[in-house]
mmCIF file of the C-alpha atoms, coordinates in Angstrom:
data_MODEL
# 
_entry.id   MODEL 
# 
loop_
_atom_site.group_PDB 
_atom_site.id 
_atom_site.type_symbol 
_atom_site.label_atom_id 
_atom_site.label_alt_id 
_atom_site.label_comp_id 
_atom_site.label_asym_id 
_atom_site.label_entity_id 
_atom_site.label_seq_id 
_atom_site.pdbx_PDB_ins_code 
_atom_site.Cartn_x 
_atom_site.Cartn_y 
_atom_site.Cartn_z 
_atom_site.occupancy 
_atom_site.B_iso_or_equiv 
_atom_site.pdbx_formal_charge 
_atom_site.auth_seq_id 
_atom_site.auth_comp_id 
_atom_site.auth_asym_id 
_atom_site.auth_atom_id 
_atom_site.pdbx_PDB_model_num 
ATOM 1  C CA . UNK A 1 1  ? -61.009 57.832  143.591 1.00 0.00 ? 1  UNK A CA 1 
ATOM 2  C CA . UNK A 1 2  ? -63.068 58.884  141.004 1.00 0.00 ? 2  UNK A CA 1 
ATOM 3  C CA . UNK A 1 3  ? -64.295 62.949  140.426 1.00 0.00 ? 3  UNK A CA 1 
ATOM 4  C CA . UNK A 1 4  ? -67.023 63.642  137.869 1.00 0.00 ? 4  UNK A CA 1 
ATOM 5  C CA . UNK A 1 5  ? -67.393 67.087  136.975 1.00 0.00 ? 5  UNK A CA 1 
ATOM 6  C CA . UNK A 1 6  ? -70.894 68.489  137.211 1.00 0.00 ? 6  UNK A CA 1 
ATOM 7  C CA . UNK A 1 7  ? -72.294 70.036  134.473 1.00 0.00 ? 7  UNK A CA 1 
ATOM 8  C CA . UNK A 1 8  ? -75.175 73.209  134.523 1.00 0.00 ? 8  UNK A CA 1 
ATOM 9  C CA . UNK A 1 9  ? -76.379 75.032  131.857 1.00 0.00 ? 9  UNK A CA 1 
ATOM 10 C CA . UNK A 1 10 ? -77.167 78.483  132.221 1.00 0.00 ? 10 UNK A CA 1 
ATOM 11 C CA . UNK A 1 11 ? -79.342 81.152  130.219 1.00 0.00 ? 11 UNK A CA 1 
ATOM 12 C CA . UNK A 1 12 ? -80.626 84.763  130.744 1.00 0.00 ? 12 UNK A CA 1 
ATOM 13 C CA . UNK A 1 13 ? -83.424 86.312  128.667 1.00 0.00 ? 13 UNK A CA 1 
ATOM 14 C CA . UNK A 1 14 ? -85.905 88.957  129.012 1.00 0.00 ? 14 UNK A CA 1 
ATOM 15 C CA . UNK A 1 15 ? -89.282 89.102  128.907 1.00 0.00 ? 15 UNK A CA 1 
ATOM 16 C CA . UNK A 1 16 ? -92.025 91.675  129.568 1.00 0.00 ? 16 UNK A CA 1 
ATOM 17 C CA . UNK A 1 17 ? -90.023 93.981  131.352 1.00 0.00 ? 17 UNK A CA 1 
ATOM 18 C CA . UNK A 1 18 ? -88.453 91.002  133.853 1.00 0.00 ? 18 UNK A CA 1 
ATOM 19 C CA . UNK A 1 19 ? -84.896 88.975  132.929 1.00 0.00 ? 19 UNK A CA 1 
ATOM 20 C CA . UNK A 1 20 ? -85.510 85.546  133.100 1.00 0.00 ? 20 UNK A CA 1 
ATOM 21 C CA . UNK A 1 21 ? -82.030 83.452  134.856 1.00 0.00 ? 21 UNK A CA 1 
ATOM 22 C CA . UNK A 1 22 ? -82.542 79.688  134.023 1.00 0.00 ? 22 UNK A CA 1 
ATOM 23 C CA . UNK A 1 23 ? -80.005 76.774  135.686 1.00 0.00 ? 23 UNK A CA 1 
ATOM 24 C CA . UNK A 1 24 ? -79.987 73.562  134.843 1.00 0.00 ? 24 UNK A CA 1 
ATOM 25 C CA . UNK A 1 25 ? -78.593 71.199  137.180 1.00 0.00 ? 25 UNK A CA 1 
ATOM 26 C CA . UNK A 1 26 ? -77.432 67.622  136.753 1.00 0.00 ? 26 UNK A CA 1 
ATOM 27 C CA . UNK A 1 27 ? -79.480 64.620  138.674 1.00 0.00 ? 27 UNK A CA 1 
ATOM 28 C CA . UNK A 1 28 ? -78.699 60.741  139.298 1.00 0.00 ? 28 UNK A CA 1 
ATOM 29 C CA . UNK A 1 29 ? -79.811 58.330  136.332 1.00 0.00 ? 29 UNK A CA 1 
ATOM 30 C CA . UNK A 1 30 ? -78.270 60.914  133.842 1.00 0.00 ? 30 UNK A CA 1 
ATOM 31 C CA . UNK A 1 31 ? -81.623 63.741  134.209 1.00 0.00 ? 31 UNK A CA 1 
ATOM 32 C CA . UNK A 1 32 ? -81.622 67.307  135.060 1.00 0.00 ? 32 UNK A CA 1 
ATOM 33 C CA . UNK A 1 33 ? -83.883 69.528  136.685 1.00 0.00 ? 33 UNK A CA 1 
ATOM 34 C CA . UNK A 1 34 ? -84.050 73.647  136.308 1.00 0.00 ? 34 UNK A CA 1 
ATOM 35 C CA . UNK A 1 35 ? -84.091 76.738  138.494 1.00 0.00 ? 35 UNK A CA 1 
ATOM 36 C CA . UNK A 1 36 ? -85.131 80.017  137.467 1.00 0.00 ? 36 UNK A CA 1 
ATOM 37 C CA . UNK A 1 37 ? -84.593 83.020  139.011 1.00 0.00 ? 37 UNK A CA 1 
ATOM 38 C CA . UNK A 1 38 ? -87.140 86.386  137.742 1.00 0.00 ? 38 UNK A CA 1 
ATOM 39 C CA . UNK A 1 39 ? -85.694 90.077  137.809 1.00 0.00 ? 39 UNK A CA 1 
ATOM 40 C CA . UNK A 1 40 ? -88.296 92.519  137.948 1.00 0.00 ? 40 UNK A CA 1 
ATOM 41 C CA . UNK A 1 41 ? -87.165 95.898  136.440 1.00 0.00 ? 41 UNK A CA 1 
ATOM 42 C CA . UNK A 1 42 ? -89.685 98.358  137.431 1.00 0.00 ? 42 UNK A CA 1 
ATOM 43 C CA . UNK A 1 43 ? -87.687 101.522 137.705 1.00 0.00 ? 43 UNK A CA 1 
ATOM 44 C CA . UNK A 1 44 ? -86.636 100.996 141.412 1.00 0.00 ? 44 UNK A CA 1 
ATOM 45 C CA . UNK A 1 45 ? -84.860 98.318  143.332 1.00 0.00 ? 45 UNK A CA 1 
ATOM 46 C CA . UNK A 1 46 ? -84.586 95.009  141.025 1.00 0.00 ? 46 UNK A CA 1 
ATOM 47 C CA . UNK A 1 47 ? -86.259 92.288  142.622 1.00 0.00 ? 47 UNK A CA 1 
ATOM 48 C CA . UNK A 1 48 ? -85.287 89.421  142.400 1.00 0.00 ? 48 UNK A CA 1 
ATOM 49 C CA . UNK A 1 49 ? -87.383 85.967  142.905 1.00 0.00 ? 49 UNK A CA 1 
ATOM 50 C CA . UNK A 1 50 ? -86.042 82.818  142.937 1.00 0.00 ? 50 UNK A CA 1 
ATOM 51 C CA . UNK A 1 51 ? -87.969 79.652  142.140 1.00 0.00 ? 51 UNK A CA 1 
ATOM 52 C CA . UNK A 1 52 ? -87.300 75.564  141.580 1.00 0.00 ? 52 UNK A CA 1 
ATOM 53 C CA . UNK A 1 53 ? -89.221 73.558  138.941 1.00 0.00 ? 53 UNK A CA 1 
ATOM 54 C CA . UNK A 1 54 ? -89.187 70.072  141.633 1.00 0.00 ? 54 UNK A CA 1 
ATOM 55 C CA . UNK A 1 55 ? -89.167 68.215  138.347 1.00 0.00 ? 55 UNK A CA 1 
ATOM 56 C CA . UNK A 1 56 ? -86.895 66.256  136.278 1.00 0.00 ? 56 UNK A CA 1 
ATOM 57 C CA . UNK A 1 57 ? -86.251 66.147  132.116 1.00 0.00 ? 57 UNK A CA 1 
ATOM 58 C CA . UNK A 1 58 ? -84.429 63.847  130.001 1.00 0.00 ? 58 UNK A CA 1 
ATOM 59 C CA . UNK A 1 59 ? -82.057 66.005  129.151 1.00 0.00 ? 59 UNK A CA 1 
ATOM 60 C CA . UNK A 1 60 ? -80.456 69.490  129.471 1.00 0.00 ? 60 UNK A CA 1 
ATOM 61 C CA . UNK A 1 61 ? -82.009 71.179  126.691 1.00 0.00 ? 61 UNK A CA 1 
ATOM 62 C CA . UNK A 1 62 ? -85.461 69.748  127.769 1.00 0.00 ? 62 UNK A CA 1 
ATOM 63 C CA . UNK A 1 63 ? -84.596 71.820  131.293 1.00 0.00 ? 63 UNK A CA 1 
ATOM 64 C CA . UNK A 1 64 ? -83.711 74.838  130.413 1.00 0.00 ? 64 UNK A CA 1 
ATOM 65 C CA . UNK A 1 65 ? -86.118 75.454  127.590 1.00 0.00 ? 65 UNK A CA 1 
ATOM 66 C CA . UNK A 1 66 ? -88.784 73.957  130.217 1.00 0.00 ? 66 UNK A CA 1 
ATOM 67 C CA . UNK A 1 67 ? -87.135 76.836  132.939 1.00 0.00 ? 67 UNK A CA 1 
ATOM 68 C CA . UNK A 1 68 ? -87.668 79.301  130.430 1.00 0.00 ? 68 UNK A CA 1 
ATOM 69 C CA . UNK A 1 69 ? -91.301 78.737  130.083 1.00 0.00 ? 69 UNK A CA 1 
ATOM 70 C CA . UNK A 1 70 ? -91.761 78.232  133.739 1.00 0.00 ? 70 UNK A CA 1 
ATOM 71 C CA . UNK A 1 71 ? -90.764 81.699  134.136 1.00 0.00 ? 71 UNK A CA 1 
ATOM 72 C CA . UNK A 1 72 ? -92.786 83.435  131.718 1.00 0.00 ? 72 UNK A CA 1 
ATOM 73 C CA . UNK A 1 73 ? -96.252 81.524  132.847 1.00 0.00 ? 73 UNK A CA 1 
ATOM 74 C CA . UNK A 1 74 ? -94.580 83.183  136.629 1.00 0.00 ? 74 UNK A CA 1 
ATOM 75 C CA . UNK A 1 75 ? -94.954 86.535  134.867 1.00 0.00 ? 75 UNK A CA 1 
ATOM 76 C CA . UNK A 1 76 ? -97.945 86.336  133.235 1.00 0.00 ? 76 UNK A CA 1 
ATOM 77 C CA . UNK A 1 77 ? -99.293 84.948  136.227 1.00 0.00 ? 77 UNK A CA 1 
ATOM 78 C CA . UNK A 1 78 ? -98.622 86.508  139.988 1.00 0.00 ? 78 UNK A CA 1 
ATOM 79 C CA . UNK A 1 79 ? -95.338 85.112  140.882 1.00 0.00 ? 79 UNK A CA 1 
ATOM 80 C CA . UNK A 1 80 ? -96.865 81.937  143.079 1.00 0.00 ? 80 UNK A CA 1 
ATOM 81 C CA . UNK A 1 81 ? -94.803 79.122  144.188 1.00 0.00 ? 81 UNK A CA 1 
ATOM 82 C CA . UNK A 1 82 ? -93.356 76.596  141.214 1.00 0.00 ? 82 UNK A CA 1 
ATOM 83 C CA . UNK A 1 83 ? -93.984 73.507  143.417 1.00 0.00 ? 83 UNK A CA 1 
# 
């Protein structure tokens, strides 16, 4: 038997007044795809929003940078759905 490990990136940045929580996640045929999660820090309760890119990069780096700008065009935008 045979056990790969799976590897996931993660990053956390802020921007405008939200933290931005990116995860990449390993697909088959050696590709990733990203989730981001947005924090909203308004003073109250943090809310938090989670979202999933439903697309696929050539590599790791390619996700999460690609995550990271998801999320900011999210909050510049309204928060819609990513897919």
């Amino acid at each position: 038997m045979v056990v790969s490990r799976i590897r996931m990136s993660r990053t956390r940045n802020e921007y405008n007044g939200h933290v931005i929580h990116v995860t990449s996640f390993p697909l088959a045929g050696a590709r990733f795809t990203v989730h981001f999660d947005i924090e909203a820090h308004t003073g109250g309760p943090i809310e938090v929003r989670h979202f999933e890119s439903c697309q696929s990069f050539a590599s790791d780096a390619e996700a999460i940078e690609a995550g990271l700008r998801m999320g900011q065009e999210k909050i510049d935008t309204d928060y819609g759905p990513a897919c």
